[in-house]
C-alpha positions as CSV (number, residue, x, y, z in Angstrom):
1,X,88.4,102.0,77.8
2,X,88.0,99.0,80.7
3,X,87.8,97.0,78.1
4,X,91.4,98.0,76.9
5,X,92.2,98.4,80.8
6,X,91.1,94.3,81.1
7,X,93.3,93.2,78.0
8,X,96.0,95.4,79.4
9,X,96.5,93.2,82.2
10,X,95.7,90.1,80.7
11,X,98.5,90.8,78.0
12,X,100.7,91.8,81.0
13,X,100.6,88.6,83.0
14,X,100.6,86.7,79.6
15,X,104.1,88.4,78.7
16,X,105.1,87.9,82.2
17,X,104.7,84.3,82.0
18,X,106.4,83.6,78.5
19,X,109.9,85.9,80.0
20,X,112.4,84.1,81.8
21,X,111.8,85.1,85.9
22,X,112.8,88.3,87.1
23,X,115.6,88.0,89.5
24,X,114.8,88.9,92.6
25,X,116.9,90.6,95.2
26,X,116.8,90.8,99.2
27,X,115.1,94.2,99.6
28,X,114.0,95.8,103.4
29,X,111.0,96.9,101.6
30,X,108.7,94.3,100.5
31,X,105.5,94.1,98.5
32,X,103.1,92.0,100.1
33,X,100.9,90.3,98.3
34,X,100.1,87.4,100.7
35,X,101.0,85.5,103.3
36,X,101.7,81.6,104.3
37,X,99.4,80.3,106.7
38,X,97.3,77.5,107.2
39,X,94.6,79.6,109.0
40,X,91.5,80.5,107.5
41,X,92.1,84.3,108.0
42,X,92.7,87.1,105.1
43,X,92.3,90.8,105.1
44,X,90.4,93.4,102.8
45,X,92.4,96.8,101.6
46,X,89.8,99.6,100.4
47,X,91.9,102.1,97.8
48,X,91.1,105.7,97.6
49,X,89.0,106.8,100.5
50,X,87.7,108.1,102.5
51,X,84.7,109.4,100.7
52,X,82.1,111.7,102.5
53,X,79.6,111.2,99.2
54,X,76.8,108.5,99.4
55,X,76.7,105.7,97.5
56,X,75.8,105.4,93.8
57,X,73.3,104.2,93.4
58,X,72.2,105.5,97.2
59,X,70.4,102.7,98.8
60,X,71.7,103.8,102.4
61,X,69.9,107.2,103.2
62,X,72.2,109.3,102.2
63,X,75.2,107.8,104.2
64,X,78.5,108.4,103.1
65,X,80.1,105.6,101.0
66,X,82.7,105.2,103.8
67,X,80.3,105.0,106.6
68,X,78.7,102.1,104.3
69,X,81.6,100.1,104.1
70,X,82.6,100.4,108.0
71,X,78.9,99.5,109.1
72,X,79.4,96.4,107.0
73,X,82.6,95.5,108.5
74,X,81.1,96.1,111.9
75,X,78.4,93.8,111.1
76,X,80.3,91.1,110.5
77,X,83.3,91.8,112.9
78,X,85.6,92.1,110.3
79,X,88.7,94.5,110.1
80,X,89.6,96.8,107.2
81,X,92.5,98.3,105.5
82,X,92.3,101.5,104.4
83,X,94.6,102.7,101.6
84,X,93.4,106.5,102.0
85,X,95.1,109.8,100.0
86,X,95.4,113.2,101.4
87,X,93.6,115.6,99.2
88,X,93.3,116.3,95.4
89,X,91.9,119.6,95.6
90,X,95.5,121.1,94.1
91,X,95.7,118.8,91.1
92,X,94.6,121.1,88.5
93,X,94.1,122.5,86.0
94,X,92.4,119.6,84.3
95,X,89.5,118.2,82.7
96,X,87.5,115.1,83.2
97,X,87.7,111.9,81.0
98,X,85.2,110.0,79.7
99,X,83.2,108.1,82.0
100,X,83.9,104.5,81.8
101,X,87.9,104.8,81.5
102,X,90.2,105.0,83.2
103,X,90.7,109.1,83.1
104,X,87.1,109.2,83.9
105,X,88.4,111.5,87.1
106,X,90.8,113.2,85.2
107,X,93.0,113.7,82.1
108,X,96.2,114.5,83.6
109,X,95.4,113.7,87.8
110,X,93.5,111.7,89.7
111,X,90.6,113.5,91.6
112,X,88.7,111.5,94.3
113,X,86.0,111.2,94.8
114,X,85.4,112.9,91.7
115,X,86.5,115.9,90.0
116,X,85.2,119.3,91.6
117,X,84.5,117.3,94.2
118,X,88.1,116.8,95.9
119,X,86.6,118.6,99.0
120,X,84.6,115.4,99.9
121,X,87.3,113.0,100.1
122,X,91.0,112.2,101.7
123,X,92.0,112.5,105.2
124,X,92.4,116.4,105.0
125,X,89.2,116.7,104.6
126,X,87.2,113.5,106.2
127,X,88.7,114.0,109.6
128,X,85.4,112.3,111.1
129,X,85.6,109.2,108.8
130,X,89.8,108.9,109.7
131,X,88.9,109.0,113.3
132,X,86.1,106.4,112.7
133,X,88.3,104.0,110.8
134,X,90.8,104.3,113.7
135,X,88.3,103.9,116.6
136,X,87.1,101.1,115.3
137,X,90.6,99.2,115.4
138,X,90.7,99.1,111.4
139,X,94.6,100.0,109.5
140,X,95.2,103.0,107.7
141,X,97.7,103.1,105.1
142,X,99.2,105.4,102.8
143,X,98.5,106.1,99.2
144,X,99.9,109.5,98.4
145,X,98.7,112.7,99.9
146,X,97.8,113.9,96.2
147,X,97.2,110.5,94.8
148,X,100.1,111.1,91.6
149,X,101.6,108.1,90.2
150,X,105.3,107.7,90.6
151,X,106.5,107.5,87.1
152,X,105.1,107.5,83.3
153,X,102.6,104.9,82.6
154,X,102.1,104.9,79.0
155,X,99.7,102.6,78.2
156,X,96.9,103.6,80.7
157,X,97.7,107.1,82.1
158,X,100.5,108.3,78.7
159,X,98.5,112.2,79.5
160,X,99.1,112.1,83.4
161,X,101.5,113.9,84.9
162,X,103.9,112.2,87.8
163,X,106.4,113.2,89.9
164,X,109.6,111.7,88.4
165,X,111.9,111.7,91.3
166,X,112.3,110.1,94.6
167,X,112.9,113.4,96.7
168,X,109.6,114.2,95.5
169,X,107.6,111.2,95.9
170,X,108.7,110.9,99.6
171,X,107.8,114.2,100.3
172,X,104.3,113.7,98.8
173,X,103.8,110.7,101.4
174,X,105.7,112.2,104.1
175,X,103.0,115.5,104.1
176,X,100.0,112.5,104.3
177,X,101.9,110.7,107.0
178,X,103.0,113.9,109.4
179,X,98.7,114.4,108.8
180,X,97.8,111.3,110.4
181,X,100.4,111.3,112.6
182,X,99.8,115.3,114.0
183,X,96.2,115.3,113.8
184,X,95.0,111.6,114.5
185,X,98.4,110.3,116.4
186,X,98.3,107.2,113.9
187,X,102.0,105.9,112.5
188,X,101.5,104.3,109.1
189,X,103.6,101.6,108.5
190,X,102.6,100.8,105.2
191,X,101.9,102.2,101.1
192,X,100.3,101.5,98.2
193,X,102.3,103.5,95.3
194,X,99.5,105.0,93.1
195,X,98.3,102.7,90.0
196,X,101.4,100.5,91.2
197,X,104.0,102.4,89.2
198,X,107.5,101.3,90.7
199,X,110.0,103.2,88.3
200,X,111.0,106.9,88.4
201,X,113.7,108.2,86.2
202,X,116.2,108.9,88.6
203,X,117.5,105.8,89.0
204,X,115.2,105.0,92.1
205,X,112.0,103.2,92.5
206,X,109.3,102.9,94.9
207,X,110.9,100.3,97.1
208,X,113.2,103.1,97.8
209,X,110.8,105.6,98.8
210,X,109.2,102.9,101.3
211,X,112.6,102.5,102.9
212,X,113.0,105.9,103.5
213,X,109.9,106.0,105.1
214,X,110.2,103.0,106.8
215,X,107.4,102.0,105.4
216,X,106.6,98.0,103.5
217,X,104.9,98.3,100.0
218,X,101.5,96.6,100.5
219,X,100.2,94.9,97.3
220,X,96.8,92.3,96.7
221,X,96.6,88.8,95.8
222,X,93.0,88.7,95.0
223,X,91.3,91.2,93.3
224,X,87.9,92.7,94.5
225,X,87.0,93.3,91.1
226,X,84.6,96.5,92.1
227,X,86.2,99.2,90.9
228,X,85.6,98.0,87.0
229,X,82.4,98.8,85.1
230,X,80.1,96.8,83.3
231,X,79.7,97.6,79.6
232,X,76.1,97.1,80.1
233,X,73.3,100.1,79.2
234,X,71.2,100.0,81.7
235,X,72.3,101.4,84.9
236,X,70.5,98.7,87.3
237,X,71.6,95.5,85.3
238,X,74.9,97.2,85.0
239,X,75.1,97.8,88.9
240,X,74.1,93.4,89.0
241,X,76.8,92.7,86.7
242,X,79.5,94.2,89.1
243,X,78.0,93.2,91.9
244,X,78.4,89.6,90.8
245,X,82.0,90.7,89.2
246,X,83.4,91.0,93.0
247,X,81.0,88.0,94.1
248,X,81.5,84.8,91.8
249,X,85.1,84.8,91.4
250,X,85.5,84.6,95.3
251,X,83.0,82.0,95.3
252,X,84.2,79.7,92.7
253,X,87.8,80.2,94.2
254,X,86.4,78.8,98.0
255,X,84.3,76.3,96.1
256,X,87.4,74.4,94.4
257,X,89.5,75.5,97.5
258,X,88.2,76.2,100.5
259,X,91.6,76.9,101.7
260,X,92.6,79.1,98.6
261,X,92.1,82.7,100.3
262,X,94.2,82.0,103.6
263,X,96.7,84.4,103.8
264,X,95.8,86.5,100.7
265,X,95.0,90.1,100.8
266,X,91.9,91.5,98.6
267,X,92.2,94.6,96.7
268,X,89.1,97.0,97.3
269,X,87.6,100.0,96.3
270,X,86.3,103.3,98.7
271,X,85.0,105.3,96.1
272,X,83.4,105.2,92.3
273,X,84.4,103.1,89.6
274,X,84.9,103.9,86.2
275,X,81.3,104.2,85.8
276,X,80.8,106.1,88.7
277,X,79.1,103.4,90.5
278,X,79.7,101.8,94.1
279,X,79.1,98.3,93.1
280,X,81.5,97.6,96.3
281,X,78.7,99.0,98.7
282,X,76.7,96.2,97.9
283,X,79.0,93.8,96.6
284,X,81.1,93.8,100.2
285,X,78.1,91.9,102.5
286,X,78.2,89.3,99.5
287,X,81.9,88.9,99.9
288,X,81.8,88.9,103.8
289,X,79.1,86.0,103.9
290,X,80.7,84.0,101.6
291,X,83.8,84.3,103.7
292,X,81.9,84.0,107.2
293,X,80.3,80.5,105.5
294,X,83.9,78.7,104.9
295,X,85.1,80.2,108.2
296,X,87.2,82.9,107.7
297,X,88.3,85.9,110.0
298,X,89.0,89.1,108.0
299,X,91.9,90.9,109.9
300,X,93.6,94.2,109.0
301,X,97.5,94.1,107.0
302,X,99.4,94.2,109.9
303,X,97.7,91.1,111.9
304,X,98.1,89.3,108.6
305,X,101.5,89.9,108.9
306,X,101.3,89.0,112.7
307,X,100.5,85.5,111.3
308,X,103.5,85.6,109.3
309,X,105.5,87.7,107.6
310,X,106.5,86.2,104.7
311,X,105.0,84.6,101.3
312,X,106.6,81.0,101.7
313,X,107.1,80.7,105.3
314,X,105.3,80.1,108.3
315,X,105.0,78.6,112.0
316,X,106.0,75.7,111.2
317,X,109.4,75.9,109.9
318,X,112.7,76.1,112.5
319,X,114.1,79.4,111.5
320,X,110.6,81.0,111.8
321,X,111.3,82.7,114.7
322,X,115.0,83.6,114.1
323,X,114.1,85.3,110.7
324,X,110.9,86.9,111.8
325,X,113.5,88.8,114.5
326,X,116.2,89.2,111.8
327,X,113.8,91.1,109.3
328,X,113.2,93.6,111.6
329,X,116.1,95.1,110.7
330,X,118.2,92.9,108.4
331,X,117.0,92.1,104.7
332,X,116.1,88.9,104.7
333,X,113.6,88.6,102.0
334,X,113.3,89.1,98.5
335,X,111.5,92.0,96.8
336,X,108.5,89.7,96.3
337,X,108.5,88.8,100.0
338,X,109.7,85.3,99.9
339,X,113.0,84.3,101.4
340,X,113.8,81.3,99.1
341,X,115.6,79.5,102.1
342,X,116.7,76.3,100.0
343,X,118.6,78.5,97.3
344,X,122.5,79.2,97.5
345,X,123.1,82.3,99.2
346,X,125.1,84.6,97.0
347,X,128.1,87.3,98.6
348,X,125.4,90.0,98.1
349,X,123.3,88.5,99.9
350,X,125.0,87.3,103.0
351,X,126.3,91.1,103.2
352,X,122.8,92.6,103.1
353,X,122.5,90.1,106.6
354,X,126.4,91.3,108.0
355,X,126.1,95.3,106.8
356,X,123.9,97.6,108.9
357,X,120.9,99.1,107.7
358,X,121.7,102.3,107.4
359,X,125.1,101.8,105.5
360,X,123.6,99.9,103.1
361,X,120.7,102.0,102.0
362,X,122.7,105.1,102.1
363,X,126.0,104.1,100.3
364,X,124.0,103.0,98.0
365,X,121.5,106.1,97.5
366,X,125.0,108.1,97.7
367,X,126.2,106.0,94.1
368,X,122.5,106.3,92.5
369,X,123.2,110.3,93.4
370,X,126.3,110.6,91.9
371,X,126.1,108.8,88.7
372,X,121.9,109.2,87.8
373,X,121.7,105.4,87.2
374,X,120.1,102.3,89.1
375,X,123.3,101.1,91.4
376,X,123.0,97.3,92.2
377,X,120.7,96.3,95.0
378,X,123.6,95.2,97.3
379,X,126.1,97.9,96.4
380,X,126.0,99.5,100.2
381,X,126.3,96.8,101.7
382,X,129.2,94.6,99.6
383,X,131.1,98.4,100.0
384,X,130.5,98.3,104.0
385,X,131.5,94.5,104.2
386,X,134.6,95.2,101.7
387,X,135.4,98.3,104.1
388,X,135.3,96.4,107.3
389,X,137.5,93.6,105.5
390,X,135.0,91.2,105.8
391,X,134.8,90.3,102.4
392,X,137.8,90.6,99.9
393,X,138.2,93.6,97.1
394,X,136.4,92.8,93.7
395,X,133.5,90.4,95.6
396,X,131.0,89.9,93.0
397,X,127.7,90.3,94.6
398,X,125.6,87.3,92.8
399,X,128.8,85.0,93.3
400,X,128.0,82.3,95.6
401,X,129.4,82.0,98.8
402,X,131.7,79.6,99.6
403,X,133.4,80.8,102.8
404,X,131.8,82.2,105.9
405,X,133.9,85.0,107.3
406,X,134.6,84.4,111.2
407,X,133.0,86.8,114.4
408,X,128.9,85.7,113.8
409,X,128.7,82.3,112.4
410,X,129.0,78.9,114.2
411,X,129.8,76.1,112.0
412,X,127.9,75.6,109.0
413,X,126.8,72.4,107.1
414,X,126.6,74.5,103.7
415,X,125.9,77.5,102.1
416,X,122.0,77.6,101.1
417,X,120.5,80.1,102.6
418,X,118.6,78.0,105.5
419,X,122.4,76.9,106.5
420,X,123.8,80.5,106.4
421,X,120.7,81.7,109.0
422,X,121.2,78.9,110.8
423,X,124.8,79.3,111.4
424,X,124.1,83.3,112.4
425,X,124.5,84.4,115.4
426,X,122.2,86.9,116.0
């Protein structure tokens, strides 16, 4: 089953790369993948956790895998991520899966860190490891109090069962976030959508749950590589072949370019993988030195993000500054995080930067309501704009702009998007 798992995702990006691009929209949720910067820094996200169980195989005395993980950190004065669940205690009835694949934890949820063993894991029930992460200044973010994937996801998970609507995948993060923020006084600015499924069948995705949350959709550029299992028999060569799975792509990476992990964000594990191993207990040091010997700080999400919030710029361009202020509460970005600042600026897009917030996103929740159906990405805002008579009747949102409408712009040289920010008057 990792075996159809690893040809599933090499068939996917293949596919991906032989369709035309996706169009991308501005979005005030983002997934972030990466970040530009120059600077040797990166961060480390660890899925799934906390996990009051030791290591497998336990090497540590008994220590809880968690506990592992922070000591290494520590050690090396790096700063964590922590993409922890809630509890999976109510997702049954169910049986396990075979171990190896990917329903090794469960046919139709997810139970971590394993199955009849819920009570050993999330933040309802690792108070002490939550208040350990925190106290030692690493992020925690949010990846579902019951860890159930959005939507259907035939291919890997076609037997699990998901929550289908937006309503109730908010209210699935929303009980994990009122945890940390009642018991542990921690806001959570961030989530991970279980397994990374975006579409539900109500016309909403993910992106949408994030912004009613407030929350951005945190993603990986590198993966870690821990949480898949060697195919081979014996359990100690198998635990090698991991070990080296999360080691030697990193080093070949920093070998050709030792500038190739600034700004990225590596995808961990805190808990078993397929195989019910912890490869990543032992595989994290060898990560951490290889970083620590090209001279790189590992820093949580959000000071990544500090850095720079976006994938294609940073510092060093002029609107920097402007934009990093404008996103705040303005989309600004695409989807994928970029802004794109050379491309034309479309009427859609200039009316995501004119309408407010909270007119956009909810005109446009209020058409997705009414009709069942995906509603354009800048429907809200083109209706505000259109209402307030700053753009004309019939404005077709990917038209490109070719008139700035008076009150907020100083003269503009053109309409690419780097002009129209310029020109904004904030």
């Amino acid at each position: 089953m990792s075996l159809i798992v690893k040809i599933g995702k090499k068939g996917k990006r293949l596919v991906k790369g032989l369709l035309p691009e996706e169009k991308r929209y501005l979005s005030y949720a983002r997934r972030i993948e990466r970040v530009k910067t120059g600077r040797r820094i990166c961060a480390m996200t660890f899925d799934d956790g906390p996990m009051d169980l030791p290591a497998a195989p336990d090497r540590f005395g008994g220590r809880s895998l968690t506990d592992v993980l922070l000591d290494t950190l520590a050690e090396f004065g790096a700063k964590g991520t922590f993409d922890v669940i809630g509890d999976t205690s109510e997702n049954y009835p169910d049986t396990a899966g075979k171990v190896g694949g990917a329903a090794w934890g469960g046919i139709k949820f997810d139970h971590y860190p394993d199955i009849g063993k819920d009570d050993r894991g999330g933040a309802a029930h690792c108070g002490r490891l939550i208040r350990r992460i925190l106290d030692e200044g690493h992020q925690i973010t949010n990846h579902g109090y019951r860890h159930i994937i959005f939507g259907k996801k035939p291919f890997v998970y076609g037997a699990r069962e998901h929550l289908g609507r937006v309503d109730k995948a908010v209210d699935d993060l929303n009980r994990l976030d009122r945890l940390l923020r009642e018991e542990h006084g921690y806001e959570m600015a961030m989530t991970r959508p279980p397994h990374y499924v975006d579409v539900m069948g109500d016309g909403f995705t993910s992106y949408d749950v994030c912004d009613r949350l407030g929350y951005q959709y945190l993603a990986a550029s590198f993966d870690g590589a821990g949480w898949l299992p060697s195919a081979l028999p014996d359990p100690d060569r198998a635990l090698e072949a991991e070990v080296n799975a999360m080691v030697e792509p990193m080093r070949r990476a920093l070998e050709q370019d030792p500038d190739s992990l600034c700004g990225q964000i590596v995808f961990q594990k805190d808990g078993y993988n397929m195989a019910k191993r912890t490869p990543v207990a032992f595989g994290l040091r060898k990560q951490l030195e290889l970083l620590k010997e090209h001279g790189y700080q590992v820093v949580t999400v959000a000071e990544l993000m500090e850095e720079s919030p976006f994938a294609d710029l940073d510092r060093g361009d002029p609107l920097f500054g402007k934009l990093c202020r404008l996103q705040r509460d303005r989309a600004v970005a695409y989807s994928d995080n970029t802004v794109r600042l050379d491309q034309p600026m479309t009427w859609g897009e200039l009316a995501m930067l004119l309408a407010p917030k909270k007119e956009a996103m909810g005109r446009r929740w209020a058409q997705i309501r009414r009709t069942g159906r995906r509603a354009h990405p800048y429907f809200g805002a083109v209706a505000w704009c259109v209402d307030q008579g700053l753009l004309p009747k019939g404005t077709k949102p990917d038209g490109p702009v070719t008139a700035l409408p008076g009150g907020r712009f100083s003269p503009a040289e053109g309409f690419a998007r780097r002009d129209v920010y310029a020109a904004y008057q904030e």
